[in-house]
OpenMM code with the backbone's topology and positions (N, CA, C; nanometers):
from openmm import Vec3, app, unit

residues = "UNK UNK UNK UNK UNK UNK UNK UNK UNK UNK UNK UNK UNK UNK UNK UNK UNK UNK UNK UNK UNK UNK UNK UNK UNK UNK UNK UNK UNK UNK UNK UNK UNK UNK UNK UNK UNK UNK UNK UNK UNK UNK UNK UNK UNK UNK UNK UNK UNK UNK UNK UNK UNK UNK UNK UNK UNK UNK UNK UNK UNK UNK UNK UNK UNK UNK UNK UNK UNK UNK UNK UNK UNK UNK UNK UNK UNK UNK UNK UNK UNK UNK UNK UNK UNK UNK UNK UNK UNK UNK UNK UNK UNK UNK UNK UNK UNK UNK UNK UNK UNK UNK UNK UNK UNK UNK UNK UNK UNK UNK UNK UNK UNK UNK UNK UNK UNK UNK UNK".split()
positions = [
    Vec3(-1.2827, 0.2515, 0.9943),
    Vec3(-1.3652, 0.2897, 0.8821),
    Vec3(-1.4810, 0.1910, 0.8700),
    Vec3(-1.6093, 0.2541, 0.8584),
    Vec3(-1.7337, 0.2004, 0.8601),
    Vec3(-1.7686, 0.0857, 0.7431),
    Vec3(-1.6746, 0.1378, 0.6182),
    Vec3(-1.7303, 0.0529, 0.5150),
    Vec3(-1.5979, -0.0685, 0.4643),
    Vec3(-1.4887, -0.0268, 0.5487),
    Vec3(-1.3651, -0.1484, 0.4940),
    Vec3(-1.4239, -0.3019, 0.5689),
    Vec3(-1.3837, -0.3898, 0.4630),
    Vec3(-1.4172, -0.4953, 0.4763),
    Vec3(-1.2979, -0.5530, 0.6444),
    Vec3(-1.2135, -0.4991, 0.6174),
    Vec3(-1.0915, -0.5579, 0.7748),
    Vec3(-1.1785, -0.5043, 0.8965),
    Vec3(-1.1626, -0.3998, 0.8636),
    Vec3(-1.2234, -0.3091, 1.0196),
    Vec3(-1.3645, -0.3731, 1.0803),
    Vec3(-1.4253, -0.4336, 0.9608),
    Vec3(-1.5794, -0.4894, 1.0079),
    Vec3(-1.5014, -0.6104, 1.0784),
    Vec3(-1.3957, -0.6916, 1.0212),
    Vec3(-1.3920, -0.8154, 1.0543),
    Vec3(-1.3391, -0.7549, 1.2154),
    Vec3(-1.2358, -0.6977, 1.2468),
    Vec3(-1.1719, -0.6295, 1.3351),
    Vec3(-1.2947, -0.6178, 1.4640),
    Vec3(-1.3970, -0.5391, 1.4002),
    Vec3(-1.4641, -0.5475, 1.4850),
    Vec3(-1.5946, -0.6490, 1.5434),
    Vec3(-1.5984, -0.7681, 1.4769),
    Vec3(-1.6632, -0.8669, 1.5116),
    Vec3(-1.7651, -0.8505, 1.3701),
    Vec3(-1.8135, -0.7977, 1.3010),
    Vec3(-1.8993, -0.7586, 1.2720),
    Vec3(-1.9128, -0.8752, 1.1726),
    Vec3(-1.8219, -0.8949, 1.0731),
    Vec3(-1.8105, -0.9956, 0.9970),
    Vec3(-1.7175, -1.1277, 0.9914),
    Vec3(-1.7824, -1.2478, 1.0611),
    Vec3(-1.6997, -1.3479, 1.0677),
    Vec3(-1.5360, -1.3643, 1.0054),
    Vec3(-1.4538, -1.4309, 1.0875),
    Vec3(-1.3575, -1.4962, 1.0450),
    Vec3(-1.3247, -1.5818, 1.0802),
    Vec3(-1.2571, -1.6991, 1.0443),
    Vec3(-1.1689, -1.7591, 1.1015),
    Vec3(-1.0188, -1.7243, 1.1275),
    Vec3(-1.0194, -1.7033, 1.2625),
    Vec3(-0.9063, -1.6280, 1.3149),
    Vec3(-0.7581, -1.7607, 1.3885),
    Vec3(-0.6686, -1.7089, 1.3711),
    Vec3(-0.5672, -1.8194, 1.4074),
    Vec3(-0.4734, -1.7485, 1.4932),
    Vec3(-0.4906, -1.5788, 1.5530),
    Vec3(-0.3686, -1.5117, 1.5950),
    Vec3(-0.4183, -1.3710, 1.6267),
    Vec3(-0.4403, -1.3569, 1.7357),
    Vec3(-0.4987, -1.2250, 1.7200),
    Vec3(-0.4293, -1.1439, 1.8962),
    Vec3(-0.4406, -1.0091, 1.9146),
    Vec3(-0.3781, -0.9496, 1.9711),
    Vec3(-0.4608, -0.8576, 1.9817),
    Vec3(-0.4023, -0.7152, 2.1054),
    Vec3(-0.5220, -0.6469, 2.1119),
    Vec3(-0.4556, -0.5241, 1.9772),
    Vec3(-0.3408, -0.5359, 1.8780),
    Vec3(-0.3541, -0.4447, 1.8327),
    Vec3(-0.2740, -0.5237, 1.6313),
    Vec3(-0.3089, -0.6492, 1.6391),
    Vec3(-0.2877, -0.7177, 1.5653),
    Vec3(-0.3724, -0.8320, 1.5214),
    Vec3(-0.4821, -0.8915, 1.4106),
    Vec3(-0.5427, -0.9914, 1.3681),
    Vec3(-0.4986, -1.0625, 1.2728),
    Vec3(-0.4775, -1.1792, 1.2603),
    Vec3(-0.4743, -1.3151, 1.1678),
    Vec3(-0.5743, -1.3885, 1.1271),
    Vec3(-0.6231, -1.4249, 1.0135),
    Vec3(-0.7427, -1.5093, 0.9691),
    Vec3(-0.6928, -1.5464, 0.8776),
    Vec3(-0.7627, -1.6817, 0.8318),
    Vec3(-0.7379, -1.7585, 0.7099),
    Vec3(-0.7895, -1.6865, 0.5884),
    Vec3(-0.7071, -1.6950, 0.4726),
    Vec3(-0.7475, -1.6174, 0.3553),
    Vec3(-0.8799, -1.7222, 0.2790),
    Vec3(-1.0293, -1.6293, 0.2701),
    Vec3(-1.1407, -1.7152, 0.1926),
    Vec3(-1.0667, -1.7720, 0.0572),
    Vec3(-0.9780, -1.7433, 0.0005),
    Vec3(-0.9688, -1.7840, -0.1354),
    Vec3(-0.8245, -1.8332, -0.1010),
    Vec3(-0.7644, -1.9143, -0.0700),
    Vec3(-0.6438, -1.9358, -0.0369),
    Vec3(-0.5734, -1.9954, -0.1647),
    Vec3(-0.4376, -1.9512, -0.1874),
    Vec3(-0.3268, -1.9781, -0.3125),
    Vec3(-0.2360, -2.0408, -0.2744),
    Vec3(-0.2260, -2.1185, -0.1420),
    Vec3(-0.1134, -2.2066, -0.1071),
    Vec3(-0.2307, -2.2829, 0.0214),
    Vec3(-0.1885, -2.3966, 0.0769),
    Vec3(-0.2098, -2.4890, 0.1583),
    Vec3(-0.2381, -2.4062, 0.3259),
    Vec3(-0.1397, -2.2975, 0.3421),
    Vec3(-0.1368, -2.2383, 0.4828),
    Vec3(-0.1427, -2.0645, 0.3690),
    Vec3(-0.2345, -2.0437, 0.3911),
    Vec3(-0.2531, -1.8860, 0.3560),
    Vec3(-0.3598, -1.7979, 0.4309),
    Vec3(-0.2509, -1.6977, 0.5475),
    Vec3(-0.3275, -1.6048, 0.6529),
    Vec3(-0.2777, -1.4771, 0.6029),
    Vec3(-0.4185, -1.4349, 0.6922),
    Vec3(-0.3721, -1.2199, 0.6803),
    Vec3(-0.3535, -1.1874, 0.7914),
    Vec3(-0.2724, -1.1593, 0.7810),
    Vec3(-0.1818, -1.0476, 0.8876),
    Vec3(-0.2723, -0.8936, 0.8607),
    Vec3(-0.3482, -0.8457, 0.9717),
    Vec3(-0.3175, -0.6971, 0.9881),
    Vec3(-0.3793, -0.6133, 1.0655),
    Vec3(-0.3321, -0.5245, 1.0804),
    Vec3(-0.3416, -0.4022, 1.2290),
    Vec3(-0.4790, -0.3945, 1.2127),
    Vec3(-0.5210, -0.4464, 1.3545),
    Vec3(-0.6731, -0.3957, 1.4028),
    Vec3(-0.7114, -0.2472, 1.3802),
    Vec3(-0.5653, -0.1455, 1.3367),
    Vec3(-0.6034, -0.0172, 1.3492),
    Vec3(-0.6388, 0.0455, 1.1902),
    Vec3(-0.6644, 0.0977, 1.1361),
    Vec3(-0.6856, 0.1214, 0.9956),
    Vec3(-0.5664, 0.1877, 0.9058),
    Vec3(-0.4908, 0.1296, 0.8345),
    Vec3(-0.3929, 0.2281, 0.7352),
    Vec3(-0.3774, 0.1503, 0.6470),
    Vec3(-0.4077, 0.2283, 0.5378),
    Vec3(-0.4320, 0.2035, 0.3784),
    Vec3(-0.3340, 0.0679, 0.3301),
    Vec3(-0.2027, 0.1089, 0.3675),
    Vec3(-0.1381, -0.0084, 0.2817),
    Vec3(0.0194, 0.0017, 0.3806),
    Vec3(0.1477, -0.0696, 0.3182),
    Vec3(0.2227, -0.0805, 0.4090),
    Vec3(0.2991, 0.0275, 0.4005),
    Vec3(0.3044, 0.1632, 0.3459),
    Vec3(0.3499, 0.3031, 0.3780),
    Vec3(0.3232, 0.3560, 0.4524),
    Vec3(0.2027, 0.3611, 0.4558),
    Vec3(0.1078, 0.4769, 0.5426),
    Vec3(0.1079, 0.3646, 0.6790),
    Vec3(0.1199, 0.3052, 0.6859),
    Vec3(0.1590, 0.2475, 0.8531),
    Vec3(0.2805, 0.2348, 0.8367),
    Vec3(0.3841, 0.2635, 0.7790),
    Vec3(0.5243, 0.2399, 0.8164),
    Vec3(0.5706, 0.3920, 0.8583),
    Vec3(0.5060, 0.4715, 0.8022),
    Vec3(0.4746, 0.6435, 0.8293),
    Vec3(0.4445, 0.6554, 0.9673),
    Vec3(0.3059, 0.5997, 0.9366),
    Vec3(0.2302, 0.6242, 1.0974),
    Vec3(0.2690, 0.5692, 1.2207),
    Vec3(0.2952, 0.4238, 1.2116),
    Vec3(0.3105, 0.3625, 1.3546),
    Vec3(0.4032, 0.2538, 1.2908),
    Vec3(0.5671, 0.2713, 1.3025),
    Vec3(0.6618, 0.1648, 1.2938),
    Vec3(0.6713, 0.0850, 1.3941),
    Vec3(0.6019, 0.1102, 1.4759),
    Vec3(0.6015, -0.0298, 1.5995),
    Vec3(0.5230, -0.1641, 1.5742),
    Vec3(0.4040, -0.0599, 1.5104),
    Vec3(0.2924, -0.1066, 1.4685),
    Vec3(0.3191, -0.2308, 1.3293),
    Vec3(0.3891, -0.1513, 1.2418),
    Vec3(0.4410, -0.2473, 1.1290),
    Vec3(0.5358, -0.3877, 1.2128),
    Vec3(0.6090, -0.3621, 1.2664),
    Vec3(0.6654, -0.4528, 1.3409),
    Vec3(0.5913, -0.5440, 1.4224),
    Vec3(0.5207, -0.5217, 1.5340),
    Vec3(0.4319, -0.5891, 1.5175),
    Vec3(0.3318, -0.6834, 1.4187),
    Vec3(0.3046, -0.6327, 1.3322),
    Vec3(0.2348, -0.7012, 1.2633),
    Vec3(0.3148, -0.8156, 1.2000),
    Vec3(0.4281, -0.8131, 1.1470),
    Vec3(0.5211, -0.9146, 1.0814),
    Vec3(0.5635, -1.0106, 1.1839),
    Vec3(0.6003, -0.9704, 1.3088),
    Vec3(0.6233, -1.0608, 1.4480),
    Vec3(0.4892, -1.1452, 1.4447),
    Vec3(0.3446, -1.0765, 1.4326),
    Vec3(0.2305, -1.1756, 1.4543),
    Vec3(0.2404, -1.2490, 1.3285),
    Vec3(0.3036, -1.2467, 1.2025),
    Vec3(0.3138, -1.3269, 1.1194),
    Vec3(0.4127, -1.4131, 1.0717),
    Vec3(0.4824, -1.4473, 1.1921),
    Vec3(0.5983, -1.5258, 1.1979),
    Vec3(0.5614, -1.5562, 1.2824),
    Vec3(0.4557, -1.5299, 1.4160),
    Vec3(0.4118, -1.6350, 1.4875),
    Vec3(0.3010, -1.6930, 1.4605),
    Vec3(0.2434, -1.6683, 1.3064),
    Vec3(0.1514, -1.7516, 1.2734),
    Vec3(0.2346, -1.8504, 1.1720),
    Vec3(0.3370, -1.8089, 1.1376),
    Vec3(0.4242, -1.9262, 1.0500),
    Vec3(0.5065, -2.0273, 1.1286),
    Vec3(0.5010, -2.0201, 1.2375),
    Vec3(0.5452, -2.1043, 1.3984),
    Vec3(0.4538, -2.2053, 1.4231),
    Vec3(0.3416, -2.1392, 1.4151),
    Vec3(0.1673, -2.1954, 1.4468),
    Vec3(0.1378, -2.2981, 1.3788),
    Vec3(0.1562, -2.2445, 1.2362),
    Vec3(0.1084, -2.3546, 1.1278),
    Vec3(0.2305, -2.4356, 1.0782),
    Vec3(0.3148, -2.4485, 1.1655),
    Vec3(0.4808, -2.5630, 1.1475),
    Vec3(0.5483, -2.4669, 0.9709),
    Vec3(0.5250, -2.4008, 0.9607),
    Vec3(0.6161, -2.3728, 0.8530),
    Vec3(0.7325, -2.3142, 0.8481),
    Vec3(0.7570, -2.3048, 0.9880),
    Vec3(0.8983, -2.2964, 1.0839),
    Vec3(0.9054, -2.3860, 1.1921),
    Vec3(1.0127, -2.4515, 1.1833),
    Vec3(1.0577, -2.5426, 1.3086),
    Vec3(1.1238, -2.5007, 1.3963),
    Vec3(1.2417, -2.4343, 1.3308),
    Vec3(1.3632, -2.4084, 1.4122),
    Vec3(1.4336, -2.5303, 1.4391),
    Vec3(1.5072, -2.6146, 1.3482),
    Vec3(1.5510, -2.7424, 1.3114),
    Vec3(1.6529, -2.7735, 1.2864),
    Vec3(1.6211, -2.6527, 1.1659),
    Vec3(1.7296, -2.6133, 1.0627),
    Vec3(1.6857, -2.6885, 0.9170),
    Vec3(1.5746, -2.7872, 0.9577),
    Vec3(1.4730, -2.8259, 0.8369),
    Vec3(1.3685, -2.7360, 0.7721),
    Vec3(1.3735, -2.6410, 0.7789),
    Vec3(1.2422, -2.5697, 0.8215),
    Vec3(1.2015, -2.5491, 0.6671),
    Vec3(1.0698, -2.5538, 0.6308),
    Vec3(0.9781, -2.5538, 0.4826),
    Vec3(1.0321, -2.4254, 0.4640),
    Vec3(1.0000, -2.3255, 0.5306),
    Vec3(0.9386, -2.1641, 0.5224),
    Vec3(0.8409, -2.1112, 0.4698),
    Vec3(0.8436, -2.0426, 0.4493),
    Vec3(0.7315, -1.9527, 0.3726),
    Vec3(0.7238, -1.7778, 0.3600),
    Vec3(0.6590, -1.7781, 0.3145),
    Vec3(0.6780, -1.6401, 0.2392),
    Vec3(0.5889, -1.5133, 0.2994),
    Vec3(0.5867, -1.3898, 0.3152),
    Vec3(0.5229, -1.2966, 0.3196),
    Vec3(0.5061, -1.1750, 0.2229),
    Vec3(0.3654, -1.1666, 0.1592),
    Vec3(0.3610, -1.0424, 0.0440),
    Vec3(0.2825, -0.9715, 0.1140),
    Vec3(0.3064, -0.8337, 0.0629),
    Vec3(0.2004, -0.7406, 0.0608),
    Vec3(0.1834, -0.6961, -0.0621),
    Vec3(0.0750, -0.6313, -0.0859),
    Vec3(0.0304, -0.5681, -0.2259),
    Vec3(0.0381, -0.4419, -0.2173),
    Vec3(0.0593, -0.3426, -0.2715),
    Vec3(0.0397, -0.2017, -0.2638),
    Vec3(0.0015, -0.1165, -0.3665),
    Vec3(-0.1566, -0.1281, -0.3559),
    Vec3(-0.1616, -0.0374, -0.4839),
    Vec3(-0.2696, -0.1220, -0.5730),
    Vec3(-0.3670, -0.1024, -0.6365),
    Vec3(-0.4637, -0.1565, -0.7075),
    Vec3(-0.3718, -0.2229, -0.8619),
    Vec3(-0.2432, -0.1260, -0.8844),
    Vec3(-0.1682, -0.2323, -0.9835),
    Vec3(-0.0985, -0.2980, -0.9627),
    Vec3(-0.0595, -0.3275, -0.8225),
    Vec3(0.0645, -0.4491, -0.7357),
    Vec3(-0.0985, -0.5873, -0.6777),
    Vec3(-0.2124, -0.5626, -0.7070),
    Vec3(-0.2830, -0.6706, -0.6301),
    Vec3(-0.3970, -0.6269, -0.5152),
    Vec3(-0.3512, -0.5029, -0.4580),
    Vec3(-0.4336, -0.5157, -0.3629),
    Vec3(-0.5811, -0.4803, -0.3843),
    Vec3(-0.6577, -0.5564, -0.2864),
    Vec3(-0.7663, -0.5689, -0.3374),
    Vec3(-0.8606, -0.5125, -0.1827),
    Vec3(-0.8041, -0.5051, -0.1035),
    Vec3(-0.8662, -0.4317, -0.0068),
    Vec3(-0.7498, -0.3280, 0.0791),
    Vec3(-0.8695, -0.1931, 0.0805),
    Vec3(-0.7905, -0.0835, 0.1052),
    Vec3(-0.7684, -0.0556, 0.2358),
    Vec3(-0.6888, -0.1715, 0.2855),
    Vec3(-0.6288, -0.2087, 0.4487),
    Vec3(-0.5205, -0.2804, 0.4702),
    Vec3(-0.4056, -0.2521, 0.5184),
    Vec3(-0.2708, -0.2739, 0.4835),
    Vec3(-0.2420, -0.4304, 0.5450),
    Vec3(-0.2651, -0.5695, 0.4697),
    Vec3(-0.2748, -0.7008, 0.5258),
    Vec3(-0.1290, -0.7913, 0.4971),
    Vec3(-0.0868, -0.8201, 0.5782),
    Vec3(0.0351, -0.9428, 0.5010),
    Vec3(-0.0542, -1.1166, 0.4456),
    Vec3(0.0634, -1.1577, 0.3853),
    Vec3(-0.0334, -1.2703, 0.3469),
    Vec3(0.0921, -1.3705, 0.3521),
    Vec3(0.0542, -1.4176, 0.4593),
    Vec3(0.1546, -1.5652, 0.5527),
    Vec3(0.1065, -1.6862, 0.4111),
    Vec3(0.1971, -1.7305, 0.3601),
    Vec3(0.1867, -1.8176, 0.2512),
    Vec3(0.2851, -1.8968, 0.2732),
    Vec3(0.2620, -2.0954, 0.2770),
    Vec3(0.3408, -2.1535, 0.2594),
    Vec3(0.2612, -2.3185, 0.2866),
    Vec3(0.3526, -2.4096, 0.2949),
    Vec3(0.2717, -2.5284, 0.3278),
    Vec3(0.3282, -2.6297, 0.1589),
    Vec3(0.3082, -2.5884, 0.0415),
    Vec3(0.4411, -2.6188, -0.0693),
    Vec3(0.5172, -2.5590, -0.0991),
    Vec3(0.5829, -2.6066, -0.2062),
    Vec3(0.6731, -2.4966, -0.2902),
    Vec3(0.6628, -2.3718, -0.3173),
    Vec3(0.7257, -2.2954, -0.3134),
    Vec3(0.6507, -2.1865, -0.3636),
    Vec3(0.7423, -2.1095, -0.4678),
    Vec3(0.8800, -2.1937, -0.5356),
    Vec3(0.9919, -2.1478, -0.6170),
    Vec3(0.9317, -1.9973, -0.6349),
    Vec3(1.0786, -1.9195, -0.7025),
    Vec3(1.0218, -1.8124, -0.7736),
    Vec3(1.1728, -1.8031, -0.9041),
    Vec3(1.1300, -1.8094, -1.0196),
    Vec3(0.9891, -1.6692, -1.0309),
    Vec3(0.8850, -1.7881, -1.0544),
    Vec3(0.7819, -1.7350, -0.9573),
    Vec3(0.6192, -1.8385, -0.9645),
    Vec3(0.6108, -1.9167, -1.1248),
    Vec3(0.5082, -2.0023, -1.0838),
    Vec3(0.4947, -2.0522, -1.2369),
    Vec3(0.5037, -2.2391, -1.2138),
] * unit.nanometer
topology = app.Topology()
chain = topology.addChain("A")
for resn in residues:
    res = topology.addResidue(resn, chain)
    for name in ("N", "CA", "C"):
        topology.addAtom(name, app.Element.getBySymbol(name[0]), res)
């Protein structure tokens, strides 16, 4: 799609800083970041949110969470130790769950605490 802000990045058009990318999967650092290590996960291919690609291409969803556990590998927020920080993965769905762009992104979060319930 000509006018989504992912698909431009997807296609070079609009810078990122990228940390993970694949020929059918991208990672970049989030501009406004809410934790210390905060990336987006999501399909170079276009689907609205995480239904409509869990509909369309379940390989595809899978993929994408694999590239975001190997960006939580990347940025040490997994060791494999048995020390390991962790960190978290959200998606938003829906203009009243958060999302703010209409392209289905994970958001690799971690690096502190991140207790819940937040706060």
């Amino acid at each position: 799609m000509s006018d989504c802000l992912f698909c431009r990045m997807v296609a070079g058009e609009i810078p990122a800083d990228v940390v993970h990318r694949t020929d059918r999967v991208l990672a970049f650092r989030d501009i406004n970041p809410q934790a210390p290590t905060h990336v987006l996960v999501i399909p170079a291919e276009h689907h609205r949110n995480i239904g409509a690609l869990a509909a369309a291409d379940p390989g595809l969803l899978g993929e994408v969470v694999a590239a975001a556990h190997a960006v939580a590998v990347a940025e040490r927020l997994v060791t494999g130790d048995g020390n390991e920080p962790g960190y978290r993965l959200v998606t938003n769905t829906g203009p009243q769950a958060g999302q703010s762009v209409d392209h289905v992104h994970l958001h690799v979060l971690g690096g502190r605490g991140l207790g819940w319930p937040p706060g």
